[in-house]
N, C-alpha and C positions, 0 to 999 in steps of 0.2 A: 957733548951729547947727553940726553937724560937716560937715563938706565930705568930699566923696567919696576926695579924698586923703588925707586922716586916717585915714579907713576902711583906705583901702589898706596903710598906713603902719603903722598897728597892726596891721592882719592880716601883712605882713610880718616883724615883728617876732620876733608870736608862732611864725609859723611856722617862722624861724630858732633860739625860742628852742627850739620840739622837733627840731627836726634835731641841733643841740647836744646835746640830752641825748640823741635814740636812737644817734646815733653815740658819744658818748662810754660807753657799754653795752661793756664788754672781757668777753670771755668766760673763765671761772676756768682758771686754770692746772690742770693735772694735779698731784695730791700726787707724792710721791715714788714711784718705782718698787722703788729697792734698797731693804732693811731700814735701820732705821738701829742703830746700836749698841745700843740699849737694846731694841731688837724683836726677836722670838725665831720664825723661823720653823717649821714645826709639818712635819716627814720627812714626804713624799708618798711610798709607796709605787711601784715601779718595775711594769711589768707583771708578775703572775704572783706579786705580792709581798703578804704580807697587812698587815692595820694590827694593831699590836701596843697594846691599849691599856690604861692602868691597870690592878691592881687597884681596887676600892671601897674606901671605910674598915672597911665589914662583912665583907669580904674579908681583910683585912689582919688585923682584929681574930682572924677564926675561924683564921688560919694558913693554911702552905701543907700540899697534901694533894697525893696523887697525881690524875692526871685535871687537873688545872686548864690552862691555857694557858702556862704560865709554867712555868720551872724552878725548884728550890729557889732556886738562887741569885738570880736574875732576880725574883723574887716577894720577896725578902729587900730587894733592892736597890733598888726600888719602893718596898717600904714603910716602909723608911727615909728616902728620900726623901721621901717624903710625909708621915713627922711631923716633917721639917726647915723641909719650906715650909710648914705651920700658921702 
């Protein structure tokens, strides 16, 4: 027969062995905040400043034209960049 101190003794036990594990619970570090070398962060606009963004590839493909957002140059410079990174 278990005797009431055994009880105890067990339930003791157990109860240290969860105190153990919810203490032992560390909460995750934060990743990094700075870029790291191989990460490329993306110009956030200043107030008052617009986002300049791509051409498309169907863009690129039709050429530049007057009206578009981009200058000759700017629109050239883009689209050769972007069949360098393909």
């Amino acid at each position: 027969m278990v005797t009431t101190a055994t009880k105890l003794g067990v339930s003791a036990v157990i109860w240290a062995a969860f105190a153990c594990i919810i203490l032992a619970q560390t909460p995750r570090t934060p990743g990094p905040t700075v870029p790291g070398p191989t990460e490329r962060q993306l110009p956030v606009p200043k107030g008052g400043e617009n986002i300049v963004i791509n051409p498309t590839t169907a863009e690129c493909k039709a050429g530049w034209r007057p009206g578009l957002r981009w200058t000759r140059e700017e629109f050239e410079a883009f689209c050769r960049q972007f069949e360098i990174s393909k």
